[in-house]
N, C-alpha and C positions, 0 to 999 in steps of 0.2 A: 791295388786296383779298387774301384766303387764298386759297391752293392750292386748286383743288379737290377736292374728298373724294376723288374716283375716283383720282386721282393719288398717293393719300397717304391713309397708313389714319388712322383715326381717333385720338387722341393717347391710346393703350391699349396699355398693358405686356402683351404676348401672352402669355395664362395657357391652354394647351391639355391639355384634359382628357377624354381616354374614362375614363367611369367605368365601375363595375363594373356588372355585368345586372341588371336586373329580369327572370326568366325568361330568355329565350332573346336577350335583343335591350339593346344598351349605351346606357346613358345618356351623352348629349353635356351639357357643360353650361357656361357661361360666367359670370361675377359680373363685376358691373361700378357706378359709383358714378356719380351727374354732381349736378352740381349746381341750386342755384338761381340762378335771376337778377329783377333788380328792376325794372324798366320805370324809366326818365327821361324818356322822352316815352311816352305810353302810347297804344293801342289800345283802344277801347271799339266795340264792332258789328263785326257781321257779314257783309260783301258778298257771301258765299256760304257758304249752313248748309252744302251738300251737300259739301264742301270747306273748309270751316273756316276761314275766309279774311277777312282783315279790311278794313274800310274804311279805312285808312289806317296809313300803314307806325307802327312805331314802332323805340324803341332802350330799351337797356339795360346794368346791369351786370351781369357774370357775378360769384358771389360765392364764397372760397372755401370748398370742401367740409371745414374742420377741424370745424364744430358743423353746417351747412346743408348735407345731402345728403338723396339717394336712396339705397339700395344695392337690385340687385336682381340674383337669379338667374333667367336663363334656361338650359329644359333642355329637351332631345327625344327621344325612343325612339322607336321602335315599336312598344315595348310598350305606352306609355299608351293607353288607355280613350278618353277624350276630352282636352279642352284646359280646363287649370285654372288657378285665379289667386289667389294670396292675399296679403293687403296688410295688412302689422301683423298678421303672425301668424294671421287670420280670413279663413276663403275664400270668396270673393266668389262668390255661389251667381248664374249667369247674367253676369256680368258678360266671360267671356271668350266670348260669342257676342254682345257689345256691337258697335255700327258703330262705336264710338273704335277698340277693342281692336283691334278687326277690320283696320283700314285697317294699324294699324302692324304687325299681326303677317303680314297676307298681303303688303302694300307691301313689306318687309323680303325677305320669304321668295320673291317676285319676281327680289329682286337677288339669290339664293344662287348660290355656286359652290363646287366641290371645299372637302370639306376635309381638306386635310393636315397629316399628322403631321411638323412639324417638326424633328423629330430626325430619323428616316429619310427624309423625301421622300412617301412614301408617301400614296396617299389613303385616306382611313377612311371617306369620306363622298361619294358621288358627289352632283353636284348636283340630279339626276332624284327622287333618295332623298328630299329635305327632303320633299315635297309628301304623301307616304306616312305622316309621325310628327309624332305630337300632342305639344303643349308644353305640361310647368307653368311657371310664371311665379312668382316668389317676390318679395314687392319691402315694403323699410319705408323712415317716414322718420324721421330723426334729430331732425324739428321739428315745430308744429303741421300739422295738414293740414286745408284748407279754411278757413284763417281769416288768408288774406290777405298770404300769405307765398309765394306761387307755388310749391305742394307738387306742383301737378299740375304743372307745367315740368320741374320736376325728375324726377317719379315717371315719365312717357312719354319724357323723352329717357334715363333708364336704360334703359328697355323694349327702347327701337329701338336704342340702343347694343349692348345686351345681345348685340340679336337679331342685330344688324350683324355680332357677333363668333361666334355661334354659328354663323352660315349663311354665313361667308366673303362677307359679300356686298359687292357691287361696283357703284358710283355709276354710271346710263347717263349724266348727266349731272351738273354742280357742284350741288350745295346737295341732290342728293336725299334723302339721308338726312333734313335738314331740312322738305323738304315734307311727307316721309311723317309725322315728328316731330307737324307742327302741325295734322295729321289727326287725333292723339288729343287734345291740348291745343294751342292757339293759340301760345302762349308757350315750349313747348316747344323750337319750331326757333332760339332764341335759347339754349338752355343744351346746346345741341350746340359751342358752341365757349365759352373763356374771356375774360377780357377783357370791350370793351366791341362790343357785338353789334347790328346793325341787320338788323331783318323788315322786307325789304321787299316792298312789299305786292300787288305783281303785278298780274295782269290782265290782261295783253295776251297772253294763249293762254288756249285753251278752258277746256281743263283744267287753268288755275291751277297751273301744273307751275313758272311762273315765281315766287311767291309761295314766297320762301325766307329761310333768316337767311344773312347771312356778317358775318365778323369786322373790325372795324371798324379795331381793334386791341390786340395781345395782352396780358395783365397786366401785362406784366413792361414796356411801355411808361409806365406811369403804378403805379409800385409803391408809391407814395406816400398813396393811398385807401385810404379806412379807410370802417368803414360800422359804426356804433353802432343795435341797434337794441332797439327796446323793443317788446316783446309786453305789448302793452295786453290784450290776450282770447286765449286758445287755443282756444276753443268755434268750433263751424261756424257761418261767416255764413249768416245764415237767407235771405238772398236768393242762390242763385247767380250765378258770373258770366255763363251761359248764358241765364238766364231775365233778367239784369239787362242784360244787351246789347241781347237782343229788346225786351224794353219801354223801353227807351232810343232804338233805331232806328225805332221806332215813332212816339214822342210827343215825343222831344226836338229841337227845331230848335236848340239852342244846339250838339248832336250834330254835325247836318248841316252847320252851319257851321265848326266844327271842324276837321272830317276835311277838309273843303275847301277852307277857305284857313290855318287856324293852322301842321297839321301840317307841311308838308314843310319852312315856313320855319326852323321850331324844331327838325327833324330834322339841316337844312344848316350849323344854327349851333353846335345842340350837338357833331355831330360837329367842328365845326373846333375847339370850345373843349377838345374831350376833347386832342385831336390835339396843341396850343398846351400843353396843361396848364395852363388858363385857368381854376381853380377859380372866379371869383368871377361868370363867363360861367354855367359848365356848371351852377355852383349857382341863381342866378338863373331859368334854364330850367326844370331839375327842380322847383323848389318853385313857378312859376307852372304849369308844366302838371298837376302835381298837384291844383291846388287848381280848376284848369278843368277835368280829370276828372271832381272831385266835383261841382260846378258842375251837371257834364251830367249827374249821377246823381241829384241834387234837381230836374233840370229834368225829368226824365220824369216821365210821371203813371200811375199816384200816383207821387210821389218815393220813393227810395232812399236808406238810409241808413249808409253802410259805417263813417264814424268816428262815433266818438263824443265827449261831453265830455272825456273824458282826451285823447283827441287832437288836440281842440284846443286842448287848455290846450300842449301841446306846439309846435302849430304856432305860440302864442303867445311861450312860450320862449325858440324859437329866431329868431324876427326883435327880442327883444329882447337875446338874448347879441348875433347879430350887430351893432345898433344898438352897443351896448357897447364891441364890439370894433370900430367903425369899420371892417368891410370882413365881405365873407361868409366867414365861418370855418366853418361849419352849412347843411347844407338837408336839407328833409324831404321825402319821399316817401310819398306812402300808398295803395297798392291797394286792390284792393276788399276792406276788411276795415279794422279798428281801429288794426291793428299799424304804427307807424313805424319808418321807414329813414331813420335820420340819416346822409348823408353828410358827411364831410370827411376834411382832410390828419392821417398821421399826429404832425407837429407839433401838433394842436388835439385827440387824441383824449381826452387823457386830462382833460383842461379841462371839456369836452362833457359828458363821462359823468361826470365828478366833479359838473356841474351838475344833471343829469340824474335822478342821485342822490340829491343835497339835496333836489329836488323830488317827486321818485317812490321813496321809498326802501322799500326791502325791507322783508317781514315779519320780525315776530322767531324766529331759528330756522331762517329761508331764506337766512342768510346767504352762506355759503361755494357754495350753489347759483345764487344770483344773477345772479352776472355770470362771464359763461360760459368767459372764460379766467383764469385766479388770478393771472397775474402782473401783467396789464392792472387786475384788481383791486387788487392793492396798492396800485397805483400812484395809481388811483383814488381808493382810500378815505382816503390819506395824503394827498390836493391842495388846500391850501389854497385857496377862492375868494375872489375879490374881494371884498369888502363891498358896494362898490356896486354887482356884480353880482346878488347875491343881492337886494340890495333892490327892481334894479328888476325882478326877475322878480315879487318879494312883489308888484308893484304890480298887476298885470295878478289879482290874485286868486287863484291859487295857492296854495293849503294843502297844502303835506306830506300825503302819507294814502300809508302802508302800502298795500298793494296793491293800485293801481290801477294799478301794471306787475308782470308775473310772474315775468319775467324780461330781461334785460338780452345781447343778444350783443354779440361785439366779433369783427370779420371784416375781409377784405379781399377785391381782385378778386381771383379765380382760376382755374385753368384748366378746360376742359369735362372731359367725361368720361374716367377712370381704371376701368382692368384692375386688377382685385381677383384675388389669389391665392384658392385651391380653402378654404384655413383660415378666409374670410369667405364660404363659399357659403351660405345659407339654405334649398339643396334636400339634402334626404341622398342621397348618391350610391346607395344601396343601391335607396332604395324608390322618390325619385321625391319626393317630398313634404317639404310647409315644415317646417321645424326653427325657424322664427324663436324661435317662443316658447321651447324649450328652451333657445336659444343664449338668449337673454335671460335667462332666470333664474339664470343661471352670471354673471354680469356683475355 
């Protein structure tokens, strides 16, 4: 198991900043990135709204932040007004007097202490002071949001990272940052670390204070995962995951029996198969509880509907590459939303997505945007596939069709959250306020 937080700061390059005044009183301000991660055993429901708490633990991978991040600045004065928020550049009018918002930004501001200017020693910040200055909040994301890609994992643990580094703050116990995390987003307290991450899912204290993520183990243990995945839809799932948990714990007994007897077994195994570096274990797991996620998401009533045809012509695909290949080379994952997460070894990546390709291939003129790293592309679009691969995917009924994927990433595991230098802040130091869009139209 990892260190715990309080022993050890968070894995962030110290970028400390007094910026210049707004009127009479300086802006503090921190930027900070974390990532996303993808559920292998998933979570569905809630054993407690009031604490965001789930019925049954899950695990994941942490993915890296080259195309799939948050970035977000957090900043404080005394001078601001009130406490503001803006996401993709538009400000979220009410939303920083939200009870999400709320828990990570007061939880956070809980644990503050001094802060010091590291070059002279000095404090700039006494810790009584936080409690007195309001904060903007600046945060974008680099991928879709809301459409099944865990943007909100990503978007709250930049928050709490953010906050963690503006307010010196300091863990009473392990995993706290995490709990406060999965107060704004459930999924959150897993992309507080890199690697391959388990939420477990607590209980046995009032206050669900035990209900934390730690790290299972780090990237750099298994550097060899690769994660291809295809954005079938970048539009927002019309059913949230909030509302889709509640009427699933409600109506779904395929649900309750889930959380009860599948998960912990599938927890104890994946972890050992991650551990083994037993791809053909870990895959097996992934692509069965996936498709028992969804399972539980047609079982409630009415049913939910998070993939779609394109998706399963995909989930189709890839049990018949593997078939092909005699062994799991491929497994899919799919959240709540359309979009698949193909995992595999980077030995099979380029096989996958070159397959992947022939079947889902780019519009004309999306080319070079397509697949989201160029050299991974080349590599791609020059691999010859087997004949009898192709045929037996044709067989399953599969037609070529231009954009029924939008685009294409190619990633790996990677590690939790990174300190962003002052030259990536998205607040102006002068005024206080988002700069996202300007920084964006320079780009």
């Amino acid at each position: 198991p990892p260190k715990p937080l309080v022993n050890r700061p968070l894995p962030l390059r110290f970028s400390f900043h007094i910026m210049t005044s707004t009127g009479k009183s300086a802006i503090f301000m921190e930027t900070v990135s974390a990532p996303t991660n993808i559920a292998c055993v998933k979570y569905w429901g809630k054993a407690s709204v009031e604490y965001n708490t789930p019925i049954n633990s899950s695990i994941s991978v942490t993915l890296d932040q080259s195309d799939l991040r948050a970035v977000t600045t957090a900043s404080a004065s005394e001078s601001f007004e009130t406490d503001r928020l803006w996401l993709n550049g538009a400000e979220e009018e009410g939303a920083a007097t939200s009870k999400r918002f709320r828990a990570c930004v007061d939880g956070v501001r809980r644990l503050a202490q001094d802060r010091v200017d590291p070059a002279t020693g000095a404090v700039v910040v006494k810790r009584d002071k936080w409690a007195g200055m309001k904060i903007h909040i600046a945060s974008y994301n680099t991928f879709p949001t809301a459409a099944g890609l865990a943007s909100s994992a990503a978007g709250y643990a930049a928050l709490v990272a953010a906050l963690a580094k503006l307010f010196n703050a300091k863990e009473t116990y392990p995993g706290e940052l995490t709990a406060i995390a999965r107060q704004g987003s459930g999924s959150a307290c897993r992309s507080l670390y890199g690697g391959f991450v388990a939420w477990r899912m607590g209980g046995q204290k009032e206050d669900w204070s035990d209900s934390v993520a730690e790290q299972v183990a780090p990237e750099t243990h298994w550097p060899e995962i690769r994660a291809v995945i295809l954005v079938v839809s970048d539009a927002k799932k019309d059913t949230s995951s909030t509302s889709g948990m509640s009427n699933s714990v409600a109506t779904s007994k395929l649900l309750a029996h889930r959380a009860k007897e599948v998960v912990q077994p599938r927890m104890d195994a994946i972890e050992k198969a991650w551990l083994a570096k037993d791809f053909a274990t870990f895959g097996q797991i992934a692509m069965a509880d996936s498709n028992q996620f969804h399972a539980t998401c047609l079982d409630t009533y009415p049913p939910i509907f998070y993939m779609n045809d394109v998706s399963r012509s995909v989930i189709r695909a890839v049990h018949v590459y593997n078939d092909w290949a005699g062994e799991v080379r491929a497994a899919y994952t799919f959240d709540a939303g359309p979009n698949a997460v193909l995992y595999t070894l980077d030995k099979h990546a380029v096989e996958l997505a070159a397959l992947m390709l022939r079947f889902y291939p780019t519009e004309v003129g999306a080319e070079e945007s397509y697949i989201s790293n160029p050299a991974f592309a080349s590599e791609v679009r020059s691999h010859e596939l087997d004949p009898a691969l192709i045929a037996a995917v044709e067989k399953t009924g599969r037609v070529p069709t231009a954009g029924d994927v939008k685009m294409m990433y190619y990633t790996k595991s990677g590690p939790g959250p990174q300190s962003l230098g002052s030259e990536e802040a998205i607040i102006d130091p002068e005024t206080g306020l988002n700069t996202y869009l300007s920084k964006k139209r320079k780009i």
